[in-house]
C-alpha positions in Angstrom: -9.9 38.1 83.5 -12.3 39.3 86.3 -12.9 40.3 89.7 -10.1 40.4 91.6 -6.9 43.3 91.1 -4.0 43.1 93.4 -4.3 46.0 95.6 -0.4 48.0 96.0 -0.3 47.1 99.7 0.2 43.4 99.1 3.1 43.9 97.0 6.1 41.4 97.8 3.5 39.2 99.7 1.8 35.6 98.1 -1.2 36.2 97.6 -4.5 33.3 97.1 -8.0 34.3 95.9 -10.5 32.0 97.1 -13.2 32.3 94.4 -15.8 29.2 93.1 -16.6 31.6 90.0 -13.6 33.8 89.1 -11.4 31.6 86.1 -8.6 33.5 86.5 -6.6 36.5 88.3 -3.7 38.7 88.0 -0.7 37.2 87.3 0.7 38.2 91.1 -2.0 35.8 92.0 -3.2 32.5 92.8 -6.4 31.4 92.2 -8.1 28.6 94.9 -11.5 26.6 94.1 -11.3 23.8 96.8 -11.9 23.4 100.4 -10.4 25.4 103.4 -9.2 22.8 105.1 -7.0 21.9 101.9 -5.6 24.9 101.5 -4.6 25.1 105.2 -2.9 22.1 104.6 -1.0 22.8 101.4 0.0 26.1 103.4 1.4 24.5 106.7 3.2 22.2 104.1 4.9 25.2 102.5 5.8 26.3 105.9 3.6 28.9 106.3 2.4 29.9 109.6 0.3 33.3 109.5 -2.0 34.3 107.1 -4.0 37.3 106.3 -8.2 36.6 105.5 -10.1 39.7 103.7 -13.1 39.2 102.4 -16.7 38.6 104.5 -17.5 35.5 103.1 -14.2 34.4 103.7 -14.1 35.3 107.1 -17.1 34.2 108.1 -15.9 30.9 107.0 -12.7 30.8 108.8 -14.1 31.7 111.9 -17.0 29.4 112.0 -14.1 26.6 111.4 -12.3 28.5 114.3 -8.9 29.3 112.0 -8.9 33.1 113.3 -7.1 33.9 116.1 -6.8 37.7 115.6 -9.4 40.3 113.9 -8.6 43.6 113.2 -11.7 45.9 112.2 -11.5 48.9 110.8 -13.8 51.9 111.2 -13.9 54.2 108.2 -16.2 57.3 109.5 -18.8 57.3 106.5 -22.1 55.9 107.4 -23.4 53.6 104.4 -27.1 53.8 103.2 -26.4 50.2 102.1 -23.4 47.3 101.4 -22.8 43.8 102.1 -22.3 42.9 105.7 -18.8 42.4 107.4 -19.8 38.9 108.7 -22.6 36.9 107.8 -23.7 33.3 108.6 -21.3 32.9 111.6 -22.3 30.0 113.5 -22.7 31.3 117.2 -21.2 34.2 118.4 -17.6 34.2 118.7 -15.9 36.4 121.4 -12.9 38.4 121.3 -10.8 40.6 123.7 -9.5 44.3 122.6 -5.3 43.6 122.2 -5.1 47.5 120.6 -6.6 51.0 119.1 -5.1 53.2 117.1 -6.7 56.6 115.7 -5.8 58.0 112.5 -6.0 61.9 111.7 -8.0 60.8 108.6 -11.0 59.6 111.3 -10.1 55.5 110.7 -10.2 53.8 113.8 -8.1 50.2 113.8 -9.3 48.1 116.5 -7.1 44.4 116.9 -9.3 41.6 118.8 -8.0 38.4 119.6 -10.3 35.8 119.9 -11.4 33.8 123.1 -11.1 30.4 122.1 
């Protein structure tokens, strides 16, 4: 196995990896190599409602199809000398309206958007 390790603070949660290269995850997984739209589908069917989208690839992706209606961006105060950007190839630009901030004593700053639709 590669790629992907569940991270602690999805513990108790279902959690889908959207990956065209990875052949398998952790066994707390699921592994998804088809269409968006598919998966939203097979997830209303299950009853499912709200979902949680990490990844900026993935994002990006949901958004341009217009499948987010809340972002929340955090701010971690170290300035990068490089990385991968949050978003990329996003469509056109896609406004949002502040709901909350919160401030953490570590310096994180938590900003929640919803988006303007």
């Amino acid at each position: 196995m590669s790629g992907f390790i569940k991270p602690l603070h999805y513990e108790g949660k279902r959690v889908i990896v959207l990956s065209s290269t990875l052949t398998s995850v952790c066994k707390q997984a699921e592994l998804f190599k088809g269409e968006i739209t598919q998966l939203i589908k097979e997830l209303h069917s299950d009853g499912i409602k709200h979902i949680y989208v990490d990844g900026g690839a993935t994002i990006s992706q949901f958004l341009n199809m217009g499948l987010i209606d809340q972002l929340i961006i955090s701010i971690i105060p170290v300035v990068l000398g490089s990385g991968i950007p949050l978003f990329s190839k996003i469509n056109d630009d896609k406004w949002c309206r502040l709901i909350s901030s919160q401030v953490f004593s570590n310096g994180l700053v938590q900003l929640k958007y919803e988006t303007i639709k």
